[in-house]
C-alpha positions as CSV (number, residue, x, y, z in Angstrom):
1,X,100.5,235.9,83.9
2,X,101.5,239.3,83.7
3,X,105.2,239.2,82.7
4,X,103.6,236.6,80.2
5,X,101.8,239.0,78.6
6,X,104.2,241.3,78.3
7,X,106.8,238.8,77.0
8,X,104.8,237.1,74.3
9,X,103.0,240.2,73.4
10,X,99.3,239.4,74.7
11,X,96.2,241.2,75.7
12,X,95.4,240.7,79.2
13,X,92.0,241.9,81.5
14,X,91.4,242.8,84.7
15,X,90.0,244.3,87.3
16,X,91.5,247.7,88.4
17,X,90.9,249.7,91.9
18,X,92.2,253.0,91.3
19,X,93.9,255.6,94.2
20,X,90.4,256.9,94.6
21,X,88.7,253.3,95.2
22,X,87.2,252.9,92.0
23,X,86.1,249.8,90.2
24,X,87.2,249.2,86.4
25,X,87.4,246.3,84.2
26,X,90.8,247.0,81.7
27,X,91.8,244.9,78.8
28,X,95.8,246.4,78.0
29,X,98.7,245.7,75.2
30,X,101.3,245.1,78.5
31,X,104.2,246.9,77.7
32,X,106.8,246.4,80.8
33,X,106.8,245.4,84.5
34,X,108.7,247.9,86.2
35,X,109.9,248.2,90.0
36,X,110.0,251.7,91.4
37,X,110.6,252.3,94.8
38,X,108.7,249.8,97.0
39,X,106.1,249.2,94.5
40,X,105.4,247.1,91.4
41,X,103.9,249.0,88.2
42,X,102.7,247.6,84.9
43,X,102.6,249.9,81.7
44,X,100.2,248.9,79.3
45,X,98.2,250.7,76.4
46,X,94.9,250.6,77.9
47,X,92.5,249.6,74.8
48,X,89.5,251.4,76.2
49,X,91.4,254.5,76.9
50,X,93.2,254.5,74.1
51,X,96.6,255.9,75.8
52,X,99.3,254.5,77.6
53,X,98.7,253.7,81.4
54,X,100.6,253.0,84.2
55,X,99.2,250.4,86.8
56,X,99.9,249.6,90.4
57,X,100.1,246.2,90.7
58,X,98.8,245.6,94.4
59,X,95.1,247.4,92.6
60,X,95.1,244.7,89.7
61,X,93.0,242.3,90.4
62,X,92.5,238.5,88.5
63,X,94.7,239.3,85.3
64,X,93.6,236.7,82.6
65,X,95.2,236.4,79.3
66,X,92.6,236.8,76.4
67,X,94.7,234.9,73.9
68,X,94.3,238.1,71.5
69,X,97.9,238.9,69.9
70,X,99.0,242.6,69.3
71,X,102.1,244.1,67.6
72,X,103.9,246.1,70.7
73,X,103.8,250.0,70.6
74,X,106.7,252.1,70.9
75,X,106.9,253.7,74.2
76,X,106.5,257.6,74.8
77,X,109.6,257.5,77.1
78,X,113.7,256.5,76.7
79,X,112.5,253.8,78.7
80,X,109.9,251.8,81.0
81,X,111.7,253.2,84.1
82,X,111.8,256.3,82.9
83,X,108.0,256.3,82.0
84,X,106.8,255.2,85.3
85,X,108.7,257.9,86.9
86,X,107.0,260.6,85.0
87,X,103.9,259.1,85.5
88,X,104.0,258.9,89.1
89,X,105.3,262.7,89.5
90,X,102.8,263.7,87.5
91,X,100.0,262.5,89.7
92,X,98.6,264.5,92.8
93,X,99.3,263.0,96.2
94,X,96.1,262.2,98.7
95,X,98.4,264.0,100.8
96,X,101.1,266.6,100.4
97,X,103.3,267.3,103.1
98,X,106.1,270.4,103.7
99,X,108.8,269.7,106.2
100,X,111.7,271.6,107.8
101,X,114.8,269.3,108.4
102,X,117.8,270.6,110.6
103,X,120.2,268.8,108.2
104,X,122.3,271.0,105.4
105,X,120.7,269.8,101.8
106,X,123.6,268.4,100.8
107,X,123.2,265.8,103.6
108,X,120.1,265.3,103.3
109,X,119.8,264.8,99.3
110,X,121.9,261.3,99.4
111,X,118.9,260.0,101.7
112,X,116.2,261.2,99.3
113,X,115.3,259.3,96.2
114,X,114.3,261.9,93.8
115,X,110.7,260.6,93.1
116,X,110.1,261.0,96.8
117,X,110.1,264.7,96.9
118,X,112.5,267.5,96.2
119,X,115.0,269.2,98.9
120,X,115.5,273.4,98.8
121,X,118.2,274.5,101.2
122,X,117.2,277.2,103.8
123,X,120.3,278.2,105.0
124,X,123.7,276.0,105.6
125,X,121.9,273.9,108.8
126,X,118.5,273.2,107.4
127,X,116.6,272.6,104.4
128,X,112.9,272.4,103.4
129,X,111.8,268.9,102.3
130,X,108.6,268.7,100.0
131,X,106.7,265.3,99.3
132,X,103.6,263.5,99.3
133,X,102.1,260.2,99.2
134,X,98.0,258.7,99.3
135,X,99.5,256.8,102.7
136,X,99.9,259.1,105.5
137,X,101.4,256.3,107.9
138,X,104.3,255.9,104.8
139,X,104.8,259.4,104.8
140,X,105.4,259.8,108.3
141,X,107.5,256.6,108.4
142,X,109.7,257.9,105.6
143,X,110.8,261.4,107.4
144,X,111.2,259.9,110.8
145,X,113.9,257.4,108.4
146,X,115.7,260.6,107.1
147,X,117.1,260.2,110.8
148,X,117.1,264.4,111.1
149,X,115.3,266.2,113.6
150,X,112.1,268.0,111.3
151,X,109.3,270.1,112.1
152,X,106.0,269.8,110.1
153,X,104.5,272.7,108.5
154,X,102.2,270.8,106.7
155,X,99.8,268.4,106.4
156,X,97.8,268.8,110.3
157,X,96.9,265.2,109.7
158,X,101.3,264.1,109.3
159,X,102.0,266.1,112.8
160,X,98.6,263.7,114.5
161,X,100.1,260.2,112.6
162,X,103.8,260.7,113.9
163,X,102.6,262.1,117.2
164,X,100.4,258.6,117.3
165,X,103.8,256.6,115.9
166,X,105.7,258.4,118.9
167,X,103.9,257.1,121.2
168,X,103.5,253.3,119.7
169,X,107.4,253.6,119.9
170,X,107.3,254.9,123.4
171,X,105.3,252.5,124.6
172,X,107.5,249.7,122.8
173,X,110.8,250.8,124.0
174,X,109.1,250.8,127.9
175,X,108.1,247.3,127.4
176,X,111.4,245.6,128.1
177,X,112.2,248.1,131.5
């Protein structure tokens, strides 16, 4: 339904739950469907904003096609990737974490994507890693994958999930003995 209306240029509604939890009803001009990451995005020009918007896809809910024909806008980006990805770095994180990774940045950097967060060297043997994400699990998920020994200076809340992930893993690994 979506990629319809976005191929054959018509309106679509739905219902919208945005990173804070709340409810709206949107009727959008769909622009593109774009994958970024590990997440689906739809940009649109939302009619009752009157702006461009960019739209998780796993928050839309019951997308109907209104049957209402629009002539498409030009984009205010090189392209729909390229939108998305300024969109999303724009936008705080629920959480915002600072980490210390005893890898040089140079090793580190071919791990990162760049939307994920930014790498500063420290020295030749470490390097700060800065990033965020609304989902703490994610986060904590995504430096334990960097497969680097790291020290959290920040957020309290990232040290308590991967302590709690440790110990899930723990407890997996002595399952089998």
């Amino acid at each position: 339904m979506i990629a319809a209306g976005c191929r054959e240029s018509e309106c679509l509604r739905f219902a919208y739950r945005s990173r804070d939890g709340t409810e709206s009803r949107r009727e959008v001009e769909p622009h593109s469907l774009v994958n970024l990451g590990r997440r689906w995005y739809l940009i649109a020009w939302d009619r009752g904003r009157e702006d461009w918007r960019t739209f998780r896809i796993d928050r839309l809910r019951r997308p109907l096609a209104n049957g209402v024909r629009f002539a498409p806008r030009k984009l205010p980006a090189r392209d729909a990737a390229t939108y998305v990805e300024q969109s999303i770095s724009r936008a705080p994180n629920r959480f915002e974490a600072s980490v210390t990774l005893h890898a040089g940045a140079g090793e580190v950097a071919s791990r990162v994507n760049h939307f994920w967060g930014t790498i500063e060297p420290i020295d030749e043997h470490s390097c700060r890693y800065r990033t965020g994400d609304d989902d703490l699990g994610w986060l904590a998920i995504r430096i334990a994958m960097l497969d680097v020994d790291f020290e959290v200076q920040e957020p309290p809340e990232l040290r308590e999930r991967l302590a709690t992930l440790a110990d899930r893993l723990k407890r997996a690994t002595a399952l089998g003995r």
